[in-house]
C-alpha positions in Angstrom: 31.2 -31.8 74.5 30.8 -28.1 73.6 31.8 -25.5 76.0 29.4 -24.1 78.0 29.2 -20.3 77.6 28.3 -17.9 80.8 25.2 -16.4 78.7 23.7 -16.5 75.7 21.1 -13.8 74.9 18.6 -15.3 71.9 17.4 -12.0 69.6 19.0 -8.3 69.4 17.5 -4.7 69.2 17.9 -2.5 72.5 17.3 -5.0 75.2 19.6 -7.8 73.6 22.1 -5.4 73.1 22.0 -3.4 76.4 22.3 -7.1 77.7 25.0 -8.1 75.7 27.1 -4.5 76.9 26.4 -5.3 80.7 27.4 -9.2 81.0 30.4 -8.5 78.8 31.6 -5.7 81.0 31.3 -8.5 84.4 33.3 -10.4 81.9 30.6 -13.3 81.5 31.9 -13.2 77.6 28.4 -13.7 76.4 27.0 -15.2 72.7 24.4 -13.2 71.4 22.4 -15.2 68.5 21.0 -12.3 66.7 19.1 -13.1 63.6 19.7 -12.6 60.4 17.3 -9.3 60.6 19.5 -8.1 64.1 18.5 -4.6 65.4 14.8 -5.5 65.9 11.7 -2.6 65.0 14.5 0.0 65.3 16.0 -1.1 61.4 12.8 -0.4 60.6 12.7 3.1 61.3 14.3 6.0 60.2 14.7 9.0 62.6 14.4 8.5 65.8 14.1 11.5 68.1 13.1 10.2 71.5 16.1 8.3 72.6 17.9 10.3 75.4 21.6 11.3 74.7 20.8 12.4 71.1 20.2 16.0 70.8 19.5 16.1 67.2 18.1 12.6 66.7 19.8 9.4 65.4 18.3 7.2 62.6 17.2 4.3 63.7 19.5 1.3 62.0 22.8 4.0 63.1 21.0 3.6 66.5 21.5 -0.1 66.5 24.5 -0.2 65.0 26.4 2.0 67.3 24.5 -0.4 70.4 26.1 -3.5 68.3 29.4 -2.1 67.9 29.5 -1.0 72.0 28.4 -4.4 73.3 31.4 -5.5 70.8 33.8 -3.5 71.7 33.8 -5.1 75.4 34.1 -9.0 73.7 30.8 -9.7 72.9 30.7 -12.5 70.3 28.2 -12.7 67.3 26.1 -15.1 65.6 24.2 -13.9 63.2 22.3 -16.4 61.9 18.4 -17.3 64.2 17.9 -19.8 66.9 16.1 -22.7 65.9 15.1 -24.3 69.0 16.1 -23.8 72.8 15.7 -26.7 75.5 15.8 -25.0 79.3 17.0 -26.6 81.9 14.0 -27.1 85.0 16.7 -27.6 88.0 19.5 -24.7 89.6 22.9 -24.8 88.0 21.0 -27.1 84.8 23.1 -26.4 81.2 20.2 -24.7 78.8 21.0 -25.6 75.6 20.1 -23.4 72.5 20.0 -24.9 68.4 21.0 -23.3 65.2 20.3 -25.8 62.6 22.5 -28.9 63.8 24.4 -26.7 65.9 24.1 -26.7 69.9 25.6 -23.9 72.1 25.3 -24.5 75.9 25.0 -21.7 78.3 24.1 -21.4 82.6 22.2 -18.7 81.4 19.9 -17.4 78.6 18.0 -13.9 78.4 15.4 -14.3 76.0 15.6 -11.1 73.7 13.6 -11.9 70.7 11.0 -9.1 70.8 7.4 -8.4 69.2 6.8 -7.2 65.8 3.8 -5.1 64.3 1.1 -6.9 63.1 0.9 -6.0 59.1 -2.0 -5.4 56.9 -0.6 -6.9 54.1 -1.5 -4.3 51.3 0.1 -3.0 48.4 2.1 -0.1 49.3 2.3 -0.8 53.6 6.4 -2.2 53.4 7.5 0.0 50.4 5.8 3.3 52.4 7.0 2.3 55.7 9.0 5.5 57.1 7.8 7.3 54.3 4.2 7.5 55.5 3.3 4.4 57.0 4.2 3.9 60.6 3.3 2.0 63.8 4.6 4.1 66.2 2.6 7.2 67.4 5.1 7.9 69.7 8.0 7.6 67.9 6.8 9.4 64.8 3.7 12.2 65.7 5.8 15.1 65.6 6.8 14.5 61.7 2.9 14.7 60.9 2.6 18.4 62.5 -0.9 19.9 61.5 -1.3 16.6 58.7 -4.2 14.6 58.0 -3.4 11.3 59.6 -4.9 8.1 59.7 -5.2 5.3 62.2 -5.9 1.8 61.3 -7.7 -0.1 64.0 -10.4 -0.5 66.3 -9.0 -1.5 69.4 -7.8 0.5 72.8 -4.6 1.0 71.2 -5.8 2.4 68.1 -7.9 4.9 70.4 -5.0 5.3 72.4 -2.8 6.3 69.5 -5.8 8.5 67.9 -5.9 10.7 70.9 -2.3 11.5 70.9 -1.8 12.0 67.3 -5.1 14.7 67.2 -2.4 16.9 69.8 -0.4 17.1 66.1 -2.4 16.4 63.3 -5.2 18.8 61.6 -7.6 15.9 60.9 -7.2 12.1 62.2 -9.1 9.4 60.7 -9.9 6.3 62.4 -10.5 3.1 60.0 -11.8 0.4 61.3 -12.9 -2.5 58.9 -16.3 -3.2 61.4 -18.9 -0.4 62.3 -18.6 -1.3 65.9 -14.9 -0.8 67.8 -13.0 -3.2 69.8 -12.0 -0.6 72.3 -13.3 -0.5 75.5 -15.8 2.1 75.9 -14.2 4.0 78.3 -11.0 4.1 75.3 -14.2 4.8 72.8 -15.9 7.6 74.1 -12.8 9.7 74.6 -11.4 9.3 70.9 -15.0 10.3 69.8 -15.4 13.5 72.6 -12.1 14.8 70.3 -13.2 17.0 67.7 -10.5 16.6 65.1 -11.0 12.9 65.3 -13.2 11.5 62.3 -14.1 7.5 62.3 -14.3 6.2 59.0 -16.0 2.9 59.0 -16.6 0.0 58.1 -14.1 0.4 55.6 -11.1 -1.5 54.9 -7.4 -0.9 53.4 -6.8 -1.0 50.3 -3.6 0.2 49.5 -1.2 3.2 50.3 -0.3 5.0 47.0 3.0 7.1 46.8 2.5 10.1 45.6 5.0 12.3 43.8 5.8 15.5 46.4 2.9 14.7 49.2 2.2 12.0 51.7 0.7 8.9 50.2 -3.2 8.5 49.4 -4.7 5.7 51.3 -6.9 3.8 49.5 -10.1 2.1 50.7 -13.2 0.3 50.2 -16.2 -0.3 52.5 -16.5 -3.4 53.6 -20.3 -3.8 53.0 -21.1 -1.8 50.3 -18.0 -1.8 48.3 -17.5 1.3 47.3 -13.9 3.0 47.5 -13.0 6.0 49.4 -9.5 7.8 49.1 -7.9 9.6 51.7 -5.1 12.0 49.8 -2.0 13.6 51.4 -2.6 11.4 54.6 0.0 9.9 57.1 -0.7 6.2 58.2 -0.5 4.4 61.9 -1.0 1.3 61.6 -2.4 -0.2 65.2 -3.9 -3.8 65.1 -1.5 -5.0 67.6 1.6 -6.7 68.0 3.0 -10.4 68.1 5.5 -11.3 70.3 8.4 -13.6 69.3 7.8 -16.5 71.7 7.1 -19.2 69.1 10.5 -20.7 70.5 10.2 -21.3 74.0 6.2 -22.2 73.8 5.8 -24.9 76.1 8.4 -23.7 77.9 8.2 -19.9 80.0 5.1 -18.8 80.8 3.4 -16.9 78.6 0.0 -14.6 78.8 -3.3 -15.3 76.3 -1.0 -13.0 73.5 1.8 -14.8 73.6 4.1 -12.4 75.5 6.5 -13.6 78.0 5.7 -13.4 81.8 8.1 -12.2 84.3 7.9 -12.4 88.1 6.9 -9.3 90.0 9.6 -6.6 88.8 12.0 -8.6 87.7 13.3 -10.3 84.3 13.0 -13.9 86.0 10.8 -16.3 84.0 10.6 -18.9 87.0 12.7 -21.1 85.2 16.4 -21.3 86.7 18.9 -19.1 84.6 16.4 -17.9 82.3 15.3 -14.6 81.9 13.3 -12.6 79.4 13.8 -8.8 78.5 12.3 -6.0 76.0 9.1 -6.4 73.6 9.0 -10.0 74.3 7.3 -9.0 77.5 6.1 -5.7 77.5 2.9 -4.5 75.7 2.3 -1.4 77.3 5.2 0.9 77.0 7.2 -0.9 73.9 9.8 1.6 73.6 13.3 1.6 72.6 14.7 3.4 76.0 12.6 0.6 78.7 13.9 -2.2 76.4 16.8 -0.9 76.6 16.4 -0.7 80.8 14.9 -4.1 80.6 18.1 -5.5 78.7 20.1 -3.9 81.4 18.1 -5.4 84.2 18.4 -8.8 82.7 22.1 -8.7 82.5 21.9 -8.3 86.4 20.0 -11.1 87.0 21.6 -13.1 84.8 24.8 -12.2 86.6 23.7 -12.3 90.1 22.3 -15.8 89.5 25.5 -17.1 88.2 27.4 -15.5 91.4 24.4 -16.7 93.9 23.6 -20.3 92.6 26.1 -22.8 94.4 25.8 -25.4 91.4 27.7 -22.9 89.1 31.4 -22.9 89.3 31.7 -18.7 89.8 33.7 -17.2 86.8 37.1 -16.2 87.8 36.5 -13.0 86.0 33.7 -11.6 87.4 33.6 -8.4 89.5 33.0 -9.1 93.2 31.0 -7.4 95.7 28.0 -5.4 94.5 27.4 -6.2 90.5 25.1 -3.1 90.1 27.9 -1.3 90.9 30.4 -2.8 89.5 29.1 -1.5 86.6 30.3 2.2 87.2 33.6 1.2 87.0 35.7 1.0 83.5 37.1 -2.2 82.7 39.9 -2.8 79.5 37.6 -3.4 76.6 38.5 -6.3 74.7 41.9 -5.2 72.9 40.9 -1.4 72.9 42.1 1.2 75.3 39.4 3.1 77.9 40.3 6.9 77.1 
């Protein structure tokens, strides 16, 4: 029978990582299956200016890699290859057991980790231009479209929500929605239309996004009754038709909302399954940032932890801290084979 590991976190980027660097400091020795893509949205990017303890920004993939490469240095262990399948145990103290290919692991706990990626258009031009134009992160990204002509693609209340920050930067925002009427609440609706540098552009849909030699690209588009095409030159891009969570694996399973994304109970990472807890993107649709996945990751670790020290039907690990966990955290343990300086 295989051994059955303390935790296994399914899925990377800032919460799986965060997770993986707090159980491997209570010396729970966790397995983190990563993916073959590990680092989540964040390898997508490239500068990233809004994550705290980086004075002159980071880019996004050095961001993960330095997150990888601290969890590591404290024994985390690496798979990177994707989980295929996952069968969670129902009772206190059950063995979860998590499949790559053939391959079982089994673990007392699993934090679920595997996060929500942008919905795509799927036009010519959207992956090639992505950090070069083409973004899906208003937040992340506004300030490098200062007094630019920006578009946003969508019609719902994020799109709205997005529009309305990005016309605090941008000289001109276009809104492109491929239907006349919105998606967006009204409430959402009549606020993006009471800004005055706000245009809506409809019904038209994407074409393409065109590089263009020296300038941001031209977005390309064609109305979606009529036909004819419409070009918007020298134009950033934020895409915003909405996300899809990563929960394909543990349908059936967790509870999950109408969209897919995990539920939690109350302020916790608990799924209301025993030992199984769910952190980052794969639950949040509101704030989807790198820094709350990264708290999430971090909170998840603690449950995991204090469920393994709280649940009589788990032998305790000999290892792990005693007395409060939280702050057992604050002290410095030996990393695994390197020196604390």
């Amino acid at each position: 029978m295989a051994d059955i590991e303390n935790v296994i976190i399914v899925g990377s980027g800032p919460a799986g990582y965060t997770a993986a660097l707090y159980t491997a400091r209570a010396n729970l020795n966790p397995l983190v299956i990563e993916g073959f893509f590990w680092g989540g949205l964040l390898q997508q990017t490239t500068e990233v200016e809004n994550y705290p303890g980086f004075r002159d920004g980071i880019m996004g993939p050095e961001l993960m890699q330095t997150m990888r490469d601290q969890a590591e240095r404290f024994g985390t262990r690496f798979i990177t290859d994707v989980a295929s399948k996952v069968e969670l145990a129902t009772e206190p103290g059950g063995v979860h057991k998590v499949w790559i290919d053939d391959d079982v692991h089994l673990a007392r706990t699993v934090i679920l980790a595997m996060g929500a990626e942008h919905k795509k258009l799927g036009v010519p031009g959207e992956e090639e231009l992505g950090g070069r134009g083409v973004s899906y992160c208003a937040t992340c990204d506004a300030a490098f479209f200062k007094d630019k002509h920006i578009a946003v693609i969508g019609g719902g209340d994020s799109a709205m929500e997005e529009a309305i920050f990005l016309a605090k930067f941008g000289a001109k925002v276009h809104v492109v929605n491929r239907r006349a009427e919105l998606r967006a609440s009204k409430i959402m609706a009549d606020r993006a239309r009471s800004e005055a540098t706000i245009e809506f552009v409809t019904p038209y849909v994407v074409e393409e996004f065109a590089a263009v030699e020296g300038q941001l690209p031209t977005l390309r588009l064609k109305h979606a009754e009529g036909g004819e095409d419409r070009e918007i030159a020298d134009v950033g891009s934020f895409i915003a038709i909405g996300h899809e969570p990563q929960s394909e694996i543990v349908a059936g399973q967790v509870p999950v909302d109408d969209e897919g994304y995990v539920k939690t109970e109350g302020r916790s990472t608990r799924t209301g399954l025993p030992g199984v807890f769910a952190a980052g993107d794969l639950v949040d649709h509101t704030y989807r940032q790198a820094v709350t996945a990264a708290g999430s990751g971090c909170q998840a670790a603690l449950d995991a932890e204090w469920y393994i020290r709280d649940t009589p039907e788990i032998p305790t690990p000999e290892a792990m801290p005693e007395g409060d966990l939280a702050e057992a955290q604050w002290a410095q343990p030996e990393p695994s084979g390197v020196p604390v300086t």
